[in-house]
VEXDOTOR-133563 format. One record per residue (C-alpha): residue number from 1; residue in one letter; x, y, z. Coordinates in nm, 2 decimals, decimal comma. Example, Ala and Ser with C-alpha at 12.3 -4.5 7.8 and 13.67 -1.06 7.14 Angstrom:
<rs>
<pos=1&code=A&px=1,23&py=-0,45&pz=0,78>
<pos=2&code=S&px=1,37&py=-0,11&pz=0,71>
</rs>
This chain:
<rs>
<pos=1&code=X&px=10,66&py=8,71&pz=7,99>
<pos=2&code=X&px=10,45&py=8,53&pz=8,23>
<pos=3&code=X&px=10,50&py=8,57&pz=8,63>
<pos=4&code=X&px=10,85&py=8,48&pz=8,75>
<pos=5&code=X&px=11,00&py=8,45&pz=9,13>
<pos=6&code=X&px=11,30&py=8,35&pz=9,29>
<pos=7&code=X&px=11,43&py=8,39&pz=9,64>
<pos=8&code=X&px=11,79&py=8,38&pz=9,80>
<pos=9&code=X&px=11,92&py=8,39&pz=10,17>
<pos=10&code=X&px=12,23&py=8,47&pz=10,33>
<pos=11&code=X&px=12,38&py=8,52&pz=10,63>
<pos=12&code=X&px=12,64&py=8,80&pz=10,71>
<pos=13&code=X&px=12,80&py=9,01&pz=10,91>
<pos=14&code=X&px=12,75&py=9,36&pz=10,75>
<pos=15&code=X&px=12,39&py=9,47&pz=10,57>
<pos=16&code=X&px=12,53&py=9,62&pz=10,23>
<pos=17&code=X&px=12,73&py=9,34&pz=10,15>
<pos=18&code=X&px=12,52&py=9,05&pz=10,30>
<pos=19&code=X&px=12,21&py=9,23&pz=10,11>
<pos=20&code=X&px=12,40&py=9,26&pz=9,83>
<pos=21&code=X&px=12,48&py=8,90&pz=9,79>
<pos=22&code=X&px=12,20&py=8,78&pz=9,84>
<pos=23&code=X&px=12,04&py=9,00&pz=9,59>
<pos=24&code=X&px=12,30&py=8,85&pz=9,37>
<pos=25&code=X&px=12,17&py=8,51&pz=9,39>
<pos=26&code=X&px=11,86&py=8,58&pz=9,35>
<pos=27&code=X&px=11,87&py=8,77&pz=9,03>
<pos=28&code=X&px=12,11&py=8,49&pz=8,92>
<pos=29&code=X&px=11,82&py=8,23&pz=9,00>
<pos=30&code=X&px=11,58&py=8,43&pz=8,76>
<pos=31&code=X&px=11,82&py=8,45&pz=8,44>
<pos=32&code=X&px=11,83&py=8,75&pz=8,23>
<pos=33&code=X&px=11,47&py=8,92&pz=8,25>
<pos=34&code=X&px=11,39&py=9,23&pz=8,38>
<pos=35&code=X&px=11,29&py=9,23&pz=8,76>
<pos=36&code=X&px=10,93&py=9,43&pz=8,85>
<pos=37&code=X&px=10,99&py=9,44&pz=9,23>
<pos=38&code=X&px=11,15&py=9,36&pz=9,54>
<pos=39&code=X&px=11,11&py=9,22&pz=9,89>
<pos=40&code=X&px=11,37&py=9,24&pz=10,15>
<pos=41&code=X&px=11,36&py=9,09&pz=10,49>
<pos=42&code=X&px=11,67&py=9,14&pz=10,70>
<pos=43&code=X&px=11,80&py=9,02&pz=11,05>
<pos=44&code=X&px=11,73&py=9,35&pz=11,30>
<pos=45&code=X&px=12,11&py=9,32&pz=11,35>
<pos=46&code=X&px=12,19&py=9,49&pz=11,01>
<pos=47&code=X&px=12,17&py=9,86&pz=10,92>
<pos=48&code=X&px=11,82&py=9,89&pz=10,73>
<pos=49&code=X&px=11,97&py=10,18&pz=10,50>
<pos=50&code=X&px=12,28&py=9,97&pz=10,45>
<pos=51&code=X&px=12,06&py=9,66&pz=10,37>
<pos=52&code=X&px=11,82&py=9,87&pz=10,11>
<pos=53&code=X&px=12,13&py=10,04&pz=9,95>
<pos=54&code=X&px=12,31&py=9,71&pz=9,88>
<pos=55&code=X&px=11,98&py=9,54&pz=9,71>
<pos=56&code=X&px=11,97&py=9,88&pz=9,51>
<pos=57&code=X&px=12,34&py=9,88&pz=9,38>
<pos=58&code=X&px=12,21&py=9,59&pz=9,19>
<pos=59&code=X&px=11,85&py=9,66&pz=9,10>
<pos=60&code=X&px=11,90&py=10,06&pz=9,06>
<pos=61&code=X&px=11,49&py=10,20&pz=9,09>
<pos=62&code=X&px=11,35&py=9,85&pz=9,14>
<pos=63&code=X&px=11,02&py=9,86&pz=9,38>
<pos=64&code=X&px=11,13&py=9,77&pz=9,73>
<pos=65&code=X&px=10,93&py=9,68&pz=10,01>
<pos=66&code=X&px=11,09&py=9,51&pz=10,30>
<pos=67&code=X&px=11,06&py=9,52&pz=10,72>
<pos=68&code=X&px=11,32&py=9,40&pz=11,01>
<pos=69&code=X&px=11,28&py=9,05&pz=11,15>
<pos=70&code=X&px=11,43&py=8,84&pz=11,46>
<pos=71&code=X&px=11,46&py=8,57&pz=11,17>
<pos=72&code=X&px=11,43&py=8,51&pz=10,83>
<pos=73&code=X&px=11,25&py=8,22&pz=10,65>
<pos=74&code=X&px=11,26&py=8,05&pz=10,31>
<pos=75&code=X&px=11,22&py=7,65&pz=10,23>
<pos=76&code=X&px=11,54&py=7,58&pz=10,34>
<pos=77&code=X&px=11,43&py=7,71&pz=10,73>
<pos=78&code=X&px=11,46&py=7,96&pz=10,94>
<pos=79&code=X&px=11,71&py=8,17&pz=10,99>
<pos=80&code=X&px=11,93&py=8,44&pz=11,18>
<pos=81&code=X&px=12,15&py=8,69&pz=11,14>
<pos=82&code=X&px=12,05&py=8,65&pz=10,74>
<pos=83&code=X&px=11,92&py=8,86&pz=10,43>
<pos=84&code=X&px=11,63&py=8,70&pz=10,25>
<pos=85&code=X&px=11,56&py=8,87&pz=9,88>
<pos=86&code=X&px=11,26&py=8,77&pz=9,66>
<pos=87&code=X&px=11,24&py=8,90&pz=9,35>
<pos=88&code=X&px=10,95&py=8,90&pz=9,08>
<pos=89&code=X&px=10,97&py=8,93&pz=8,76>
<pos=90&code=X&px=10,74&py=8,94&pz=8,45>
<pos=91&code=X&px=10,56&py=9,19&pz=8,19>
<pos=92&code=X&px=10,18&py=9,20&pz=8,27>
<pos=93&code=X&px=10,17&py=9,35&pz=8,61>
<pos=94&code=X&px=10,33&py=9,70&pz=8,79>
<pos=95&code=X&px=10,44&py=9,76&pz=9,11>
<pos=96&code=X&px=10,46&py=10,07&pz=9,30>
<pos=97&code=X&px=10,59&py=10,11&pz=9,68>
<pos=98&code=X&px=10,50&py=10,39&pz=9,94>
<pos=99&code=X&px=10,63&py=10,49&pz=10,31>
<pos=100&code=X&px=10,43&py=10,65&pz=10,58>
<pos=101&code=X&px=10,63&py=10,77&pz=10,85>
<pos=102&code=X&px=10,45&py=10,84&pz=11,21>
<pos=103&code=X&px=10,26&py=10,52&pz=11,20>
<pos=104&code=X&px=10,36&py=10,48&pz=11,57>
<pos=105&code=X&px=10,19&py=10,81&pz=11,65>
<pos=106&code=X&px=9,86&py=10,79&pz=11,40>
<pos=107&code=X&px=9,79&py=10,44&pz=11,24>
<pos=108&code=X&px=9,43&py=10,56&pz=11,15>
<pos=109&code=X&px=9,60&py=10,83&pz=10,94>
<pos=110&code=X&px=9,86&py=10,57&pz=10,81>
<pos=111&code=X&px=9,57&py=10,34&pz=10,71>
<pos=112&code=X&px=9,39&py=10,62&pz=10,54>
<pos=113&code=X&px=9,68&py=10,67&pz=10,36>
<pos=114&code=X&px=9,76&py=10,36&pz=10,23>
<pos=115&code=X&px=9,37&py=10,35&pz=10,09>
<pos=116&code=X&px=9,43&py=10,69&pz=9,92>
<pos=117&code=X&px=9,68&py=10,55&pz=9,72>
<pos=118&code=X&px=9,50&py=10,27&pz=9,60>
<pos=119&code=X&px=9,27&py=10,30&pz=9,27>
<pos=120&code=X&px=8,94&py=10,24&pz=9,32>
<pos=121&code=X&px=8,92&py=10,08&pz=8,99>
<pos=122&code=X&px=8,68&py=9,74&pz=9,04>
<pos=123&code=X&px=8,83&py=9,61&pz=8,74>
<pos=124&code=X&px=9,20&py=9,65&pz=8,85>
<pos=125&code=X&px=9,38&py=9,32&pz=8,97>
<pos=126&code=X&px=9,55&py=9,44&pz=9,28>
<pos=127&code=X&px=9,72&py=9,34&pz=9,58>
<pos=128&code=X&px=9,91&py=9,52&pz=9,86>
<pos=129&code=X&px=10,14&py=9,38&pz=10,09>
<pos=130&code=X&px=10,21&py=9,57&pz=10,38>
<pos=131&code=X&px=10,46&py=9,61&pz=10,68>
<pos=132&code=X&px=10,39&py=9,81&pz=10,97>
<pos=133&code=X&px=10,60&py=9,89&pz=11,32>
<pos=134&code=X&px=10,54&py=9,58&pz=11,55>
<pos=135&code=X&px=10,64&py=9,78&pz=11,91>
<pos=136&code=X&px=10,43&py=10,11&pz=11,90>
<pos=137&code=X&px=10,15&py=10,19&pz=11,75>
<pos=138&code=X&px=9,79&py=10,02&pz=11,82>
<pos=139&code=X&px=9,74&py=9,84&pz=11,49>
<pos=140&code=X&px=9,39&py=9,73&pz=11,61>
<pos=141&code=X&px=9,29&py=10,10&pz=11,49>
<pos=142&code=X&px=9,54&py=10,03&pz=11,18>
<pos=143&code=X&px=9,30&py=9,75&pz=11,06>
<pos=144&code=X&px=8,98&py=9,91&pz=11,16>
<pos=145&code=X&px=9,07&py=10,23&pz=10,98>
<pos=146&code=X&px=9,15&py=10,00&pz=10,63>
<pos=147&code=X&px=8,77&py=10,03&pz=10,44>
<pos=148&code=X&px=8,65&py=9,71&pz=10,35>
<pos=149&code=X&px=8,64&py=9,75&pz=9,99>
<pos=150&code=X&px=9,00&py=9,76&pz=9,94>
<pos=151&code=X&px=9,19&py=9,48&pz=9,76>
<pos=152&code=X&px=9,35&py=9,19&pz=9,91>
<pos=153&code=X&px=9,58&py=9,35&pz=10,17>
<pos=154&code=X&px=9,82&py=9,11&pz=10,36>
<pos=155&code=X&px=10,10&py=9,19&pz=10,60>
<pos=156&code=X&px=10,25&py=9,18&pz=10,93>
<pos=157&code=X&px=10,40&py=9,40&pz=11,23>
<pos=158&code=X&px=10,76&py=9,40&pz=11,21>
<pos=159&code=X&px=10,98&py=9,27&pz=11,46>
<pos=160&code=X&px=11,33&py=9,33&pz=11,56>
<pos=161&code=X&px=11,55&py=9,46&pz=11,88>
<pos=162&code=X&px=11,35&py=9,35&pz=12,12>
<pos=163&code=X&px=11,55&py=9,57&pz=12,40>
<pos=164&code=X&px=11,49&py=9,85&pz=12,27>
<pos=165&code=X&px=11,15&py=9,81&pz=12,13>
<pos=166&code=X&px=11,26&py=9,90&pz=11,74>
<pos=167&code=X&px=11,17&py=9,73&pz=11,41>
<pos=168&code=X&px=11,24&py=9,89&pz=11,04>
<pos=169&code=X&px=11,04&py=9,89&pz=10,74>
<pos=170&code=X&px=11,13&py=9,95&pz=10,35>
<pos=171&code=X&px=10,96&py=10,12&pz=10,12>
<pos=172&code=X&px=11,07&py=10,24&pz=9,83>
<pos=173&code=X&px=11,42&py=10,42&pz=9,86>
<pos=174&code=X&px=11,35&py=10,49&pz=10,25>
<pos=175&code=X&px=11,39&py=10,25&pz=10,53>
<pos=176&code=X&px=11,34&py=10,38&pz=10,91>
<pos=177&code=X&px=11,17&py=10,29&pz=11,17>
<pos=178&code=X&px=10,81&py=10,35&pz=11,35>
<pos=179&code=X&px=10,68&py=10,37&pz=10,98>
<pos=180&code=X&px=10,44&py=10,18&pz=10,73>
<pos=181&code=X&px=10,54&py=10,03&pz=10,42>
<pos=182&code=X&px=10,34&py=9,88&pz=10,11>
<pos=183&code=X&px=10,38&py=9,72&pz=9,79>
<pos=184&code=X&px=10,09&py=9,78&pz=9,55>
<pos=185&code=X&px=10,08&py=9,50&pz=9,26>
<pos=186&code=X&px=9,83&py=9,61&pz=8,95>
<pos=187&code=X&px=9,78&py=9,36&pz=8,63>
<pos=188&code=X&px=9,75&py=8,97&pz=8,59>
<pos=189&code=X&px=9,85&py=8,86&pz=8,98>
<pos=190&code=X&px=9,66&py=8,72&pz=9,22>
<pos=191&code=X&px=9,70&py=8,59&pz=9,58>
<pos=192&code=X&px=9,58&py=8,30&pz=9,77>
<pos=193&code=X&px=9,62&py=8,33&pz=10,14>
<pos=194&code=X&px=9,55&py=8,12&pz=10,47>
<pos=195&code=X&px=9,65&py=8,16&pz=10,84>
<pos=196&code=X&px=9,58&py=7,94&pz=11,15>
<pos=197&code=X&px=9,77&py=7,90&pz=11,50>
<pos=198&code=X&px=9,82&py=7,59&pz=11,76>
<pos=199&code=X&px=9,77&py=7,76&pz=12,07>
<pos=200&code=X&px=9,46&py=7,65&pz=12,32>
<pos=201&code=X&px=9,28&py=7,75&pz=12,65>
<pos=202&code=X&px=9,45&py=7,58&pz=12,94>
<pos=203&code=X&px=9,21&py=7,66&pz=13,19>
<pos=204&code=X&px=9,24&py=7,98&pz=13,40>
<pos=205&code=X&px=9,05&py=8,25&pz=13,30>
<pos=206&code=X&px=9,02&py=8,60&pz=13,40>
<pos=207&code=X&px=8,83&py=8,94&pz=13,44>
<pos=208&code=X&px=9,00&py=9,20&pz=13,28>
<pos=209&code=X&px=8,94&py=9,45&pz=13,57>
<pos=210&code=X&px=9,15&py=9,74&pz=13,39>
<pos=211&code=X&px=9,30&py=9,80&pz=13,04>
<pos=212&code=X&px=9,38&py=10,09&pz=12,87>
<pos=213&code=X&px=9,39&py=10,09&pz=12,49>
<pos=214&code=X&px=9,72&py=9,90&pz=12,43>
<pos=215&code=X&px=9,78&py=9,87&pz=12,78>
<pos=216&code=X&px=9,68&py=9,57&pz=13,04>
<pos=217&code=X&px=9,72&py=9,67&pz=13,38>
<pos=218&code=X&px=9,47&py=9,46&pz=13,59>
<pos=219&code=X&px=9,38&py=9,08&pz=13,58>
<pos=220&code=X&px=9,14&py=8,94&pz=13,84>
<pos=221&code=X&px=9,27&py=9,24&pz=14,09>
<pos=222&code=X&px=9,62&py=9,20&pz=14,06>
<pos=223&code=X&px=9,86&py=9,30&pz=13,83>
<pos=224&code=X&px=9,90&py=9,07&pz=13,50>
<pos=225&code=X&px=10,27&py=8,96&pz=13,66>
<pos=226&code=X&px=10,13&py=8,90&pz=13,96>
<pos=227&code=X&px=9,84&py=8,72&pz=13,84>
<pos=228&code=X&px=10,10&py=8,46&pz=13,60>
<pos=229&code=X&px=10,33&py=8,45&pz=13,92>
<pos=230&code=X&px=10,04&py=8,25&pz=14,06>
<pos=231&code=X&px=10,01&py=8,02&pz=13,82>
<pos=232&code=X&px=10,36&py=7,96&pz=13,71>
<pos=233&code=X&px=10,56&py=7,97&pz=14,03>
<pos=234&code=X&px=10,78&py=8,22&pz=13,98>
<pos=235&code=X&px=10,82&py=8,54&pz=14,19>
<pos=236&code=X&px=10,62&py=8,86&pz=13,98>
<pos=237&code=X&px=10,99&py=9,02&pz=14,01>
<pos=238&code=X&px=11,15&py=8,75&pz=13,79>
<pos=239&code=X&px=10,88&py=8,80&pz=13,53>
<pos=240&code=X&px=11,01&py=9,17&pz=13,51>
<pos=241&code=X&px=11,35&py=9,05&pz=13,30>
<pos=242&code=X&px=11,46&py=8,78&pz=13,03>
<pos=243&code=X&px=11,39&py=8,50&pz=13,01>
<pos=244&code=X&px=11,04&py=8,50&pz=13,13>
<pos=245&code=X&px=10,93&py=8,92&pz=13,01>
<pos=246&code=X&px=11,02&py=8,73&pz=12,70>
<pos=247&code=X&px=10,87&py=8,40&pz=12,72>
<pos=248&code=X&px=10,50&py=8,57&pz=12,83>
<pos=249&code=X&px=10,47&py=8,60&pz=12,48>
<pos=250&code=X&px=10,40&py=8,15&pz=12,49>
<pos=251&code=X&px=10,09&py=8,22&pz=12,69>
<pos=252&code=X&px=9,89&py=8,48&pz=12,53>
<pos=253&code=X&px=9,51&py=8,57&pz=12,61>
<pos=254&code=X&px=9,23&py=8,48&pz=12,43>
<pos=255&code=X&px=8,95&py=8,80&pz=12,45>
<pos=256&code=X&px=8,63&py=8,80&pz=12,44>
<pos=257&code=X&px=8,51&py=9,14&pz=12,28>
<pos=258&code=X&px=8,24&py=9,38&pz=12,34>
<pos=259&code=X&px=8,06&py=9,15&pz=12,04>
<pos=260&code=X&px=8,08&py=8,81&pz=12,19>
<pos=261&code=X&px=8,40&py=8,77&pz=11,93>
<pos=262&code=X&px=8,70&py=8,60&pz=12,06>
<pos=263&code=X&px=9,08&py=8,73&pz=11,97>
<pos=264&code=X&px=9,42&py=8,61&pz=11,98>
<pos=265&code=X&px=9,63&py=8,89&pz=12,16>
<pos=266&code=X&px=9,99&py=8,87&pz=12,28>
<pos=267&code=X&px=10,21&py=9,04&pz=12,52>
<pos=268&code=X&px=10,47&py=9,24&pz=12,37>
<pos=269&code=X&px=10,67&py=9,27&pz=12,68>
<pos=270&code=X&px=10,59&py=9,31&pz=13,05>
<pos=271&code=X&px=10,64&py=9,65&pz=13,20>
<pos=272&code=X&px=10,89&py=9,78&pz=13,47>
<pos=273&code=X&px=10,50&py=9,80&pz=13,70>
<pos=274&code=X&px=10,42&py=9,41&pz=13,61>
<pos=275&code=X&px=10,16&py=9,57&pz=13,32>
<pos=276&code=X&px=10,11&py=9,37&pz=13,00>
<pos=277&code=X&px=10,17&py=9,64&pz=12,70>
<pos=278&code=X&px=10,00&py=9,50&pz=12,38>
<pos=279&code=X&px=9,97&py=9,60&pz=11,99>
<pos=280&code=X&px=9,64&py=9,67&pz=12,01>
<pos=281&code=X&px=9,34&py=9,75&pz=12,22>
<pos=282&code=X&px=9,19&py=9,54&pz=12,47>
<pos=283&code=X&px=8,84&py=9,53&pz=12,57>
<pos=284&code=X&px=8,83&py=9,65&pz=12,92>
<pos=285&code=X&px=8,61&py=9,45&pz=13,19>
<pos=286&code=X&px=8,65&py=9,16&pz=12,92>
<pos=287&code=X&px=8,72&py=8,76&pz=13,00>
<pos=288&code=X&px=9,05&py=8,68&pz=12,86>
<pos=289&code=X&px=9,18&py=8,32&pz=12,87>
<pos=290&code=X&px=9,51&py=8,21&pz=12,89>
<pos=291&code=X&px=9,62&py=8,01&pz=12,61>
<pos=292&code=X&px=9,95&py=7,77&pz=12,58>
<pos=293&code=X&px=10,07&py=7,66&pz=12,23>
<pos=294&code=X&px=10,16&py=7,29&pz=12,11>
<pos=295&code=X&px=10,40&py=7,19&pz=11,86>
<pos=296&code=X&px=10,20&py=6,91&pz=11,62>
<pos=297&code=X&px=9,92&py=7,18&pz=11,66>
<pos=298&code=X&px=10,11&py=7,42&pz=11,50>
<pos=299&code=X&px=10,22&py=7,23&pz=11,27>
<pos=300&code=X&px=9,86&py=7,10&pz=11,16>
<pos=301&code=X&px=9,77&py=7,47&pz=11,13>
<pos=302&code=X&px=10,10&py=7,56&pz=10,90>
<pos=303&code=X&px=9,98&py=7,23&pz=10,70>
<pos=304&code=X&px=9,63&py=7,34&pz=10,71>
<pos=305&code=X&px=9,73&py=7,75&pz=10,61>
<pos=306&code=X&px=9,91&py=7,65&pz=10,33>
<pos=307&code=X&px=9,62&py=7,45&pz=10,19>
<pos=308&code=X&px=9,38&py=7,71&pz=10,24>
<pos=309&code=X&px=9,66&py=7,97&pz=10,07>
<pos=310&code=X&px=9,68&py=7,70&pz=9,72>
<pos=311&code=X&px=9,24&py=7,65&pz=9,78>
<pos=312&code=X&px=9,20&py=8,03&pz=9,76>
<pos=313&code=X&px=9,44&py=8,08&pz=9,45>
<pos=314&code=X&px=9,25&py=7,84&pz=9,20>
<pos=315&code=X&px=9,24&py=7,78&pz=8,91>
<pos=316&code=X&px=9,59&py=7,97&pz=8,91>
<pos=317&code=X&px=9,94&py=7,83&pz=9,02>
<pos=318&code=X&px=10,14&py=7,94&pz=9,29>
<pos=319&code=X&px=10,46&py=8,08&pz=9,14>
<pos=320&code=X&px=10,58&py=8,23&pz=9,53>
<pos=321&code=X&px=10,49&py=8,20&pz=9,89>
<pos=322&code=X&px=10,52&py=8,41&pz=10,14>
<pos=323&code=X&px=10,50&py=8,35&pz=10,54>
<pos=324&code=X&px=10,45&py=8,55&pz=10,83>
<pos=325&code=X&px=10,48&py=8,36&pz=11,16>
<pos=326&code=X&px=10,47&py=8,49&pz=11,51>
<pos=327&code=X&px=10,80&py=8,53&pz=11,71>
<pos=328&code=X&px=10,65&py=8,29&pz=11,93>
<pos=329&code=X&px=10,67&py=8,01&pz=11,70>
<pos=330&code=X&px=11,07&py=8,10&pz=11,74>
<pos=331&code=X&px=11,03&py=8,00&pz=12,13>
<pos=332&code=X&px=10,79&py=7,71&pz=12,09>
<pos=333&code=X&px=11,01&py=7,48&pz=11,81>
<pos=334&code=X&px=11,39&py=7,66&pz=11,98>
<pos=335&code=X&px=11,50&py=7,31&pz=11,97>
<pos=336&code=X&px=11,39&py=7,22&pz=11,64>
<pos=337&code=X&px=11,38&py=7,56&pz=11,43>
<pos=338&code=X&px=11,24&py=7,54&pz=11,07>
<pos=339&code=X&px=10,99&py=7,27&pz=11,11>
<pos=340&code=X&px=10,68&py=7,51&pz=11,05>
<pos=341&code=X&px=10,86&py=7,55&pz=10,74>
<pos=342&code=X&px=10,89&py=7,20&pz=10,63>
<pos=343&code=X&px=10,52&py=7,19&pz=10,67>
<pos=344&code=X&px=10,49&py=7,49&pz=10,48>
<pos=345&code=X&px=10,67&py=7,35&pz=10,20>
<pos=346&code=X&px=10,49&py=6,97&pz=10,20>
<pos=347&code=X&px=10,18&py=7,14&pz=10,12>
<pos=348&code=X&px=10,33&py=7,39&pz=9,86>
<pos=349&code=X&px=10,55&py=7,18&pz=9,69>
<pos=350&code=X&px=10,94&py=7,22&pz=9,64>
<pos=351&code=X&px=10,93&py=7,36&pz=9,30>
<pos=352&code=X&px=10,75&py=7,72&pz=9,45>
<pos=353&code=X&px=11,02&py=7,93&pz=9,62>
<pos=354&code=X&px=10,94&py=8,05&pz=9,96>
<pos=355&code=X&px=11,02&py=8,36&pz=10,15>
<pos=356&code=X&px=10,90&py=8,48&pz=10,49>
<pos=357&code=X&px=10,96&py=8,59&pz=10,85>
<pos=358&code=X&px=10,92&py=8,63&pz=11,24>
<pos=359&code=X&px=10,68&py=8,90&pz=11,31>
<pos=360&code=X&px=10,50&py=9,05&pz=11,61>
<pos=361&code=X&px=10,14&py=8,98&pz=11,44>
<pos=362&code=X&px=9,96&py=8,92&pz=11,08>
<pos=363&code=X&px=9,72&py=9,12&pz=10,91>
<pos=364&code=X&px=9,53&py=8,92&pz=10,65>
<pos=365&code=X&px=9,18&py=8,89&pz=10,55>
<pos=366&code=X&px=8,87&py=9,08&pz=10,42>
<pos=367&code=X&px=8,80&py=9,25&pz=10,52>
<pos=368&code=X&px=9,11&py=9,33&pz=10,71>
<pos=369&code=X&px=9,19&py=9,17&pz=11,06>
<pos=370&code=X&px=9,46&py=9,17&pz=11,28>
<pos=371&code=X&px=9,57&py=8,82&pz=11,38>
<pos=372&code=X&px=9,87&py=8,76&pz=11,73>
<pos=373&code=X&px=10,03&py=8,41&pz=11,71>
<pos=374&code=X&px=9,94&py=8,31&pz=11,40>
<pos=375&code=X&px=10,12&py=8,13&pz=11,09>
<pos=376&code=X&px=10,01&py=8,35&pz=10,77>
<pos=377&code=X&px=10,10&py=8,19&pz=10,48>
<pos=378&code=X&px=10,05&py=8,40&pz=10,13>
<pos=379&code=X&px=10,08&py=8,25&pz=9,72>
<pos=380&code=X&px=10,10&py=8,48&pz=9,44>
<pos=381&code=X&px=10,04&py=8,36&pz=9,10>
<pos=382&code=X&px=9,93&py=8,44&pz=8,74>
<pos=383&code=X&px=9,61&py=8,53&pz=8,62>
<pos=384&code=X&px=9,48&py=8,44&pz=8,26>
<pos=385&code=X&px=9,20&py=8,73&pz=8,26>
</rs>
């Protein structure tokens, strides 16, 4: 049976039941064949156990992979409060899922984990999608840790309760948090995949006068708050509470490494003593500029992703797509949600079912890099070889 996907979305009130229905649809979608795996993406708001065990009361020992999200996306939009399910289904490929707890504490040892369980078989078709905690943990080392030899790996940091700094991952018959999840595809699959992002310098720039792994305390002598404060008006007190500790996330820093390379990095939240904390590392004494995002820019760039996702599958068709956009996309189109995914789906064409969601960064690439404010978008299709 040749490579089959559908996807179904629902919103709800309680995880088993909203999970459960939208499993439902989903495996109604496919018809009667026999389903090879799972992905689940679920609004933070619903029990991650309850969410897994109501997919499961209908697909028993299926493969499973899944993470939290602020919203979920298919063609239809974006959404909250929802269940998305996407389920594959077809006879020349396998799929096996894994769950590393204590990626929070170690993601070097979770990486080196995740590579362990990969064949080193160079004439295996593979692919690994992967979900990782989005709050703690520097996923920087995550990335650098992953060799380069390994298979196309693509992914994201999960998102989810903001407040209290928690997202959930699913793999396999476990779901918790602080952990990493992965999917591992082997047979006749392949993946196209492409990413951009709309944001650009606005002007200021600073010297990062002290940074500490993950942690930003110091921009041009003055704490990051204060530093914003002087170019956004507002006192560095009101940048310790919503809205603004949440809308710092619209005005990342672009970084300047120890390599001349520049990178996309995002706050995660601003700290009760005005610090930036970040998902990864940050080059210390660096030049970081501050960066502001545009709509029709980041619409170009989910136009432009989705191209480079169908350019990088040929000669093969794209039978799903997945997306992984940046929470900050949520704040830049609030008036207008779901447009990233109309562009999404102009490119890809309404026949190929799409499921996706917010996330707290992207991880794409080979080999593997770790991309803030981004728009990933990921096809999977069928190999003849």
């Amino acid at each position: 049976m040749t490579l089959d996907a559908s996807v179904a979305q629902v919103a709800g009130l309680e995880g088993y039941e909203t999970s459960q229905h939208a499993t439902r649809q989903a495996l109604d979608r496919l018809g009667n064949v026999n389903v090879a795996a799972g992905m689940i993406f679920a609004g933070y708001e619903f029990s991650m156990p309850q969410v897994l065990a109501g997919a499961s009361s209908l697909l028993g020992n299926t493969p499973l992979w899944g993470f939290s999200t602020s919203r979920t996306l298919t063609a239809l939009g974006s959404s909250a409060h929802t269940v998305a399910v996407a389920l594959l289904a077809g006879d020349d490929f396998r799929a096996h899922t894994h769950w590393a707890p204590g990626y929070s504490e170690d993601p070097a040892a979770a990486a080196r984990r995740l590579a362990l369980s990969i064949p080193q078989d160079p004439w295996l078709r593979q692919v690994i999608f992967a979900s990782a905690e989005g709050f703690h943990g520097d996923a920087g080392k995550f990335v650098e840790t992953i060799p380069d030899n390994i298979p196309p790996l693509v992914g994201c940091l999960a998102a989810g309760d903001a407040r209290l700094g928690l997202s959930n991952q699913i793999g396999g018959n476990q779901a918790g948090t602080g952990g990493l999840a992965w999917l591992h595809l082997i047979g006749k699959i392949k993946i196209g995949q492409g990413w951009g992002h709309g944001w650009q310098p606005v002007g200021p720039y600073f010297k990062i006068n002290r940074a500490d792994e993950a942690r930003i305390y110091l921009l041009d002598g003055q704490t990051p708050v204060e530093t914003y404060s002087r170019w956004f008006g507002f006192s560095p007190q009101d940048w310790l509470s919503p809205p603004l500790s949440n809308l710092v996330r619209l005005y990342p820093l672009n970084i300047e490494t120890a390599h001349q390379r520049q990178v996309l990095r995002s706050p995660l939240q601003v700290e009760v003593d005005g610090s930036f904390r970040m998902n990864a590392w940050v080059n210390d004494h660096g030049i970081a500029y501050m960066m502001t995002g545009s709509r029709e820019a980041c619409l170009e760039a989910a136009r432009s992703a989705a191209r480079q996702a169908l350019a990088d599958l040929q000669p093969e068709k794209a039978v799903l797509g997945i997306v992984f956009v940046d929470t900050a996309w949520e704040m830049l189109f609030e008036s207008s949600i779901g447009l990233e995914m109309e562009a999404v789906r102009e490119v890809l064409g309404k026949e190929v079912p799409i499921i996706g969601a917010s996330c707290l960064g992207q991880i794409a690439g080979l080999p593997v890099q770790l991309l803030n404010q981004h728009i990933l978008v990921c096809v999977l299709g069928e190999t003849k070889d």
